[in-house]
DSSP file (Angstrom, degrees, kcal/mol; ACC not computed):
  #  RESIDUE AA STRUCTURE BP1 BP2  ACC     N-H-->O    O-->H-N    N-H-->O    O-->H-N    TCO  KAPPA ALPHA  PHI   PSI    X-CA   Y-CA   Z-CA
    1    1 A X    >>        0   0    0      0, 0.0     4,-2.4     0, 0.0     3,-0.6   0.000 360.0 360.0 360.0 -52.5   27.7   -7.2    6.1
    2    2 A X  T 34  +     0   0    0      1,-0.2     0, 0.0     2,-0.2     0, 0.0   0.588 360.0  61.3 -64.5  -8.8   29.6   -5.1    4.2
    3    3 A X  T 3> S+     0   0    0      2,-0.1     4,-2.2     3,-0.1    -1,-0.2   0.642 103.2  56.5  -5.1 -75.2   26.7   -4.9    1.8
    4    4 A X  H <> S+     0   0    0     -3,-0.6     4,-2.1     1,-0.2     5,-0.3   0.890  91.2  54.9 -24.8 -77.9   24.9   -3.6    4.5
    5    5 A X  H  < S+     0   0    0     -4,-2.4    -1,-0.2     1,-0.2     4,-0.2   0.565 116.2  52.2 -76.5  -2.3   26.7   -0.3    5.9
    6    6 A X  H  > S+     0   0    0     -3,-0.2     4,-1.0     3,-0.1    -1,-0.2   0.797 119.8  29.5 -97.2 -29.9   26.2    0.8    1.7
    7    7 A X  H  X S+     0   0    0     -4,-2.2     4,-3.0     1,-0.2    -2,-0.2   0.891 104.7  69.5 -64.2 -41.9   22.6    0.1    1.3
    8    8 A X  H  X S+     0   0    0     -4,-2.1     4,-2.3     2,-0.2     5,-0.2   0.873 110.2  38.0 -36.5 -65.8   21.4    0.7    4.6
    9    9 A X  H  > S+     0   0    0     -5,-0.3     4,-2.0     1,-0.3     3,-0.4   0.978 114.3  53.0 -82.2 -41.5   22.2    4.8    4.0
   10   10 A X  H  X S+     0   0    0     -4,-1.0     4,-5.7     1,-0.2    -1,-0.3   0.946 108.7  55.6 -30.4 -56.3   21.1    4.8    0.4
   11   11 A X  H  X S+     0   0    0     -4,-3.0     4,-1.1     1,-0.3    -1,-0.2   0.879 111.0  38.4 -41.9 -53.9   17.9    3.3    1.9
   12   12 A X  H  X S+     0   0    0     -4,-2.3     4,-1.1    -3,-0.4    -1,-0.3   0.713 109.5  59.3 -87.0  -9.3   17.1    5.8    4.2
   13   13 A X  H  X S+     0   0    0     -4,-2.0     4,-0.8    -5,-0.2     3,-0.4   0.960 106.8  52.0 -82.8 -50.2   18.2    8.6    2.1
   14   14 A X  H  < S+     0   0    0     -4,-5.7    -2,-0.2    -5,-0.3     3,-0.1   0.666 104.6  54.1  11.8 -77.8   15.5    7.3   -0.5
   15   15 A X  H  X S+     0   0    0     -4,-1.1     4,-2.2     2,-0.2    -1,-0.2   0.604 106.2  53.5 -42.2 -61.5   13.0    7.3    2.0
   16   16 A X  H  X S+     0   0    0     -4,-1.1     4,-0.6    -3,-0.4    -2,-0.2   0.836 106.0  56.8 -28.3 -64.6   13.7   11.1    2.8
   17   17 A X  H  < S+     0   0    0     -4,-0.8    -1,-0.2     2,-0.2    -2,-0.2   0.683 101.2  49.4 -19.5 -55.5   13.3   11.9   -0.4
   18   18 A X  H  > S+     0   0    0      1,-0.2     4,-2.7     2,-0.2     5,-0.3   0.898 112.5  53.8 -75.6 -55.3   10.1   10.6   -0.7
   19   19 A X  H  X S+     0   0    0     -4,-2.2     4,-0.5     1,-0.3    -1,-0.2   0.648 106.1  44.5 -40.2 -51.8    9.2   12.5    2.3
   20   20 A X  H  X S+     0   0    0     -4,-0.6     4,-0.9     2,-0.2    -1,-0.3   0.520 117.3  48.2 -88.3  -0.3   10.1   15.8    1.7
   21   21 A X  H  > S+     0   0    0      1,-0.2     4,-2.3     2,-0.2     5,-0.3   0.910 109.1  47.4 -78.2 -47.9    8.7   15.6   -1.7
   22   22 A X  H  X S+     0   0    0     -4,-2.7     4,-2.1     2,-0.2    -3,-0.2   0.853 113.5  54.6 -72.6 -22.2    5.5   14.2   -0.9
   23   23 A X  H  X S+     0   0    0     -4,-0.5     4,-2.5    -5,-0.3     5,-0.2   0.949 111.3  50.3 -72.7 -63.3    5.6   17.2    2.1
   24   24 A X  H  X S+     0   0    0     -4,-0.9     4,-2.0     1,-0.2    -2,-0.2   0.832 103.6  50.9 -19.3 -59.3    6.2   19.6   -0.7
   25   25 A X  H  X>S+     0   0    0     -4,-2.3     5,-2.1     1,-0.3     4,-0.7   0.959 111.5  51.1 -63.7 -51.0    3.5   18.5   -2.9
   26   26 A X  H ><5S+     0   0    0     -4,-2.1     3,-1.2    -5,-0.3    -1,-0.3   0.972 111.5  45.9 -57.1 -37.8    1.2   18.9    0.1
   27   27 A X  H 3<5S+     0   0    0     -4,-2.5    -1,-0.2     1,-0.3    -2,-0.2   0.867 114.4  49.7 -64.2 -28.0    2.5   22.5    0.9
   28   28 A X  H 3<5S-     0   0    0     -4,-2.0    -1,-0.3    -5,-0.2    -2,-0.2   0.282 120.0-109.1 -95.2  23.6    2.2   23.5   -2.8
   29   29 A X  T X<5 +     0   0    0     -3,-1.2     3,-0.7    -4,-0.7     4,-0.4   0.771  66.7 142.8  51.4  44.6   -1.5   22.0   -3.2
   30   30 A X  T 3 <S+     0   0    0     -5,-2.1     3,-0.1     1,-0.2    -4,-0.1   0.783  73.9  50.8 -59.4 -14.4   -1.3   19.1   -5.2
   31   31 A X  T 3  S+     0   0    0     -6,-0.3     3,-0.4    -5,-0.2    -1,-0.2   0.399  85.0  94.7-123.7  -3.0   -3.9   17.4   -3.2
   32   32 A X  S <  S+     0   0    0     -3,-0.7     2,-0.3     1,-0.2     3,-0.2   0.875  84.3  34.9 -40.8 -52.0   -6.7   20.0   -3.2
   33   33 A X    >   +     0   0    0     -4,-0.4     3,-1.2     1,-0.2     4,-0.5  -0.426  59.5 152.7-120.0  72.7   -8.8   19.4   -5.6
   34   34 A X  T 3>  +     0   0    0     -3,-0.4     4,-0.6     1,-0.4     3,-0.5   0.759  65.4  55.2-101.5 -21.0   -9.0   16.1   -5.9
   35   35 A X  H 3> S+     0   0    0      1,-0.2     4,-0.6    -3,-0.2    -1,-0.4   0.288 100.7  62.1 -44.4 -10.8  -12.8   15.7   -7.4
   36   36 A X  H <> S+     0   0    0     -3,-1.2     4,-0.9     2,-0.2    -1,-0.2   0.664  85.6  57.8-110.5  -7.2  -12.3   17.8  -10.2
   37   37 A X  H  > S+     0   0    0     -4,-0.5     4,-1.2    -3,-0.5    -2,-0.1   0.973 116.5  50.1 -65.9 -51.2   -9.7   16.5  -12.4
   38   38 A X  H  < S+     0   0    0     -4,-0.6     4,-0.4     1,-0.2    -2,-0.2   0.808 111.8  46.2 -34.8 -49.4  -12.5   13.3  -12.3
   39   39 A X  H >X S+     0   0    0     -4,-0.6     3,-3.4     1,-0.3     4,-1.3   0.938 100.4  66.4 -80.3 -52.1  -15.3   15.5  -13.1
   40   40 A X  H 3< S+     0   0    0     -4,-0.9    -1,-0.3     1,-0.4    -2,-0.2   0.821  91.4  62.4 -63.7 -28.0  -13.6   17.5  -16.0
   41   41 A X  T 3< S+     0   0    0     -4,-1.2    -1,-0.4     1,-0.1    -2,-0.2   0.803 100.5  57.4 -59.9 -25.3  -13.4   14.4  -18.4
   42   42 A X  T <4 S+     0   0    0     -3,-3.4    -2,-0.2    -4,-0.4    -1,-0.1   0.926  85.8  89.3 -85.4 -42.9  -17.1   14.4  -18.2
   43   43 A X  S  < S-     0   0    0     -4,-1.3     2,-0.7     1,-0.1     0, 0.0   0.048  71.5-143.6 -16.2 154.7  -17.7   18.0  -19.5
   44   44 A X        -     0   0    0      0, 0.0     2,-0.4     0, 0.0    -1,-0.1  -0.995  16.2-124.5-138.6 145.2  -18.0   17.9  -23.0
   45   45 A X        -     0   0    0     -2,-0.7     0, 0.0     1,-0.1     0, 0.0  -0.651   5.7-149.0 -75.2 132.5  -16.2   21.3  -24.7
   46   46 A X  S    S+     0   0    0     -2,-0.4    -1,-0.1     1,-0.1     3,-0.1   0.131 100.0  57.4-105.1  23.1  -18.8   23.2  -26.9
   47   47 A X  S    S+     0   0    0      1,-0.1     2,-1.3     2,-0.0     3,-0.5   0.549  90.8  70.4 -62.5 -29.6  -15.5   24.2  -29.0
   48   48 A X        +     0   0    0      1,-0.3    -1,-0.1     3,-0.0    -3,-0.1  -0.736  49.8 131.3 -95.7 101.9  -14.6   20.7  -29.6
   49   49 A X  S    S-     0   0    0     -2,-1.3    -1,-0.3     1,-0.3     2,-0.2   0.675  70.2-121.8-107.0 -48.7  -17.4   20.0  -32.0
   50   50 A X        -     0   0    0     -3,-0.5    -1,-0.3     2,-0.0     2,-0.1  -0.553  67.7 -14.2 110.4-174.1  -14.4   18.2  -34.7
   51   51 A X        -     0   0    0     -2,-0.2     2,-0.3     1,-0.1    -3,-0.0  -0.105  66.5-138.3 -66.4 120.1  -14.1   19.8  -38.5
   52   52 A X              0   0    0      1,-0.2    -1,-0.1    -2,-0.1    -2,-0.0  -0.634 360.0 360.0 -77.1 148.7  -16.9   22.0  -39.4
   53   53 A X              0   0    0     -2,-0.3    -1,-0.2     0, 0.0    -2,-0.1   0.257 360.0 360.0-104.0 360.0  -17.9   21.1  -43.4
């Protein structure tokens, strides 16, 4: 029990965290664009050619 009443607030303060981060993230746009990080590995760079001879 006494166990308890120290995890118990930890727990929910955790949990809080998580919450106002993950609200952050939303406010600052992490989640916008969420097709194009995908897409941009498929591009190929016409810099990145490798060592020219």
């Amino acid at each position: 029990m006494n166990g308890l009443l120290f995890l118990l607030p930890i727990a929910l303060g955790l949990g809080l965290t998580g919450l106002v981060a993950f609200f952050w993230s939303l406010r600052a746009g992490q989640f916008e664009d969420l097709d194009g990080a995908a897409n941009r590995i498929l591009i190929d760079d016409e810099d990145d050619q490798g060592p020219v001879a």
